[in-house]
C-alpha positions as a printed NumPy array, in Angstrom:
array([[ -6.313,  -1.052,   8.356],
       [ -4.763,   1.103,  10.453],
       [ -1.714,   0.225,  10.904],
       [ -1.539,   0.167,   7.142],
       [ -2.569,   4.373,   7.61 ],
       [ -0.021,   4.871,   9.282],
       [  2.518,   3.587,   6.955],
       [  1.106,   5.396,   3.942],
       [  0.251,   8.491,   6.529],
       [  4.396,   8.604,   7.186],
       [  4.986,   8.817,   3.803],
       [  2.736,  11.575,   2.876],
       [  0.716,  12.736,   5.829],
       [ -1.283,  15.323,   3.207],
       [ -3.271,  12.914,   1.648],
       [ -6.312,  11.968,   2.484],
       [ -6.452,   8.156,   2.447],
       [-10.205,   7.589,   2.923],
       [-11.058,   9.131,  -0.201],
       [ -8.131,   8.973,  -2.588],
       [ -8.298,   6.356,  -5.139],
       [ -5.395,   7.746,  -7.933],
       [ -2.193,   7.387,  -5.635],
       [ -0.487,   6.27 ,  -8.575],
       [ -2.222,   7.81 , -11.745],
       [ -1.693,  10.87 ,  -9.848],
       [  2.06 ,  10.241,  -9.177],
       [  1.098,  10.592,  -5.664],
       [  3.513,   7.952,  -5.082],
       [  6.73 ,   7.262,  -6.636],
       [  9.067,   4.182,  -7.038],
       [ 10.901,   4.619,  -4.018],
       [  7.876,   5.136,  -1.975],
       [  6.52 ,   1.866,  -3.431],
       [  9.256,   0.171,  -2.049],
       [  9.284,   1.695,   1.061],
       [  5.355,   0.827,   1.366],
       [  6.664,  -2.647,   0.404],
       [  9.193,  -2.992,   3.026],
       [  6.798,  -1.52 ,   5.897],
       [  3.945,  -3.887,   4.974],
       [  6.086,  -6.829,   5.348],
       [  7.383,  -5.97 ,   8.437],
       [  4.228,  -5.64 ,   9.88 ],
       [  2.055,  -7.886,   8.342],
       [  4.948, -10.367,   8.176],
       [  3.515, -11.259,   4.414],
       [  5.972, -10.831,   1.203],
       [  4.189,  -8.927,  -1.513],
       [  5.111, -11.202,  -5.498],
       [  6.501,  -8.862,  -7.853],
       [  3.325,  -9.785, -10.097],
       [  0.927,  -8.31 ,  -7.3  ],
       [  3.023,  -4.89 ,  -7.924],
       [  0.471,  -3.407,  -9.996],
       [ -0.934,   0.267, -10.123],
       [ -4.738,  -1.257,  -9.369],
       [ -3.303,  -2.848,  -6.257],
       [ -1.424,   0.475,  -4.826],
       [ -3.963,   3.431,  -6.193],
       [ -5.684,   3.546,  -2.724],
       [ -5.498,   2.429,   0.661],
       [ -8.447,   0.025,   0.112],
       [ -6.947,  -1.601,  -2.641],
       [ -3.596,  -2.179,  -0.626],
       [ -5.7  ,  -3.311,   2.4  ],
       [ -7.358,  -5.814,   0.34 ],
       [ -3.976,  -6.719,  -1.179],
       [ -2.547,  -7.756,   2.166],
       [ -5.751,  -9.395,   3.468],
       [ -5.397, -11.548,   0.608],
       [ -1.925, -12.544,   1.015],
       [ -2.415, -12.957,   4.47 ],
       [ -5.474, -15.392,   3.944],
       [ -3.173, -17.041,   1.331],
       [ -0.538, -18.527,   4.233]])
């Protein structure tokens, strides 16, 4: 989990990740910050992230994402 933080944390370090659950509905983040989430996640985790896993209820909070890539990591 934390080196998923950090990711998120160098993106926008004013958020507070532990209790923030509307990252999207709050257009907290934006496309290209999806993407760069994306792209840092699979670097490394070293998991690929299906375009039908890019979903608003899989990116609204940290938790969510964590459990996202725990998943696709149990997956392989």
């Amino acid at each position: 989990m934390n080196d998923l933080l950090e990711i998120l944390k160098d993106l926008h370090p004013e958020v507070d990740y532990d209790t923030c659950t509307t990252l999207i509905d709050d257009k907290i983040f934006d496309s290209f910050d999806i993407v760069s989430i994306i792209s840092e996640i699979s670097d490394t985790f070293d998991v690929a992230i299906p375009a039908e896993e890019i979903i608003p209820d899989n990116f609204n909070s940290a938790e969510a994402l964590y459990a996202l890539v725990e998943r696709l990591l149990d997956e392989d």
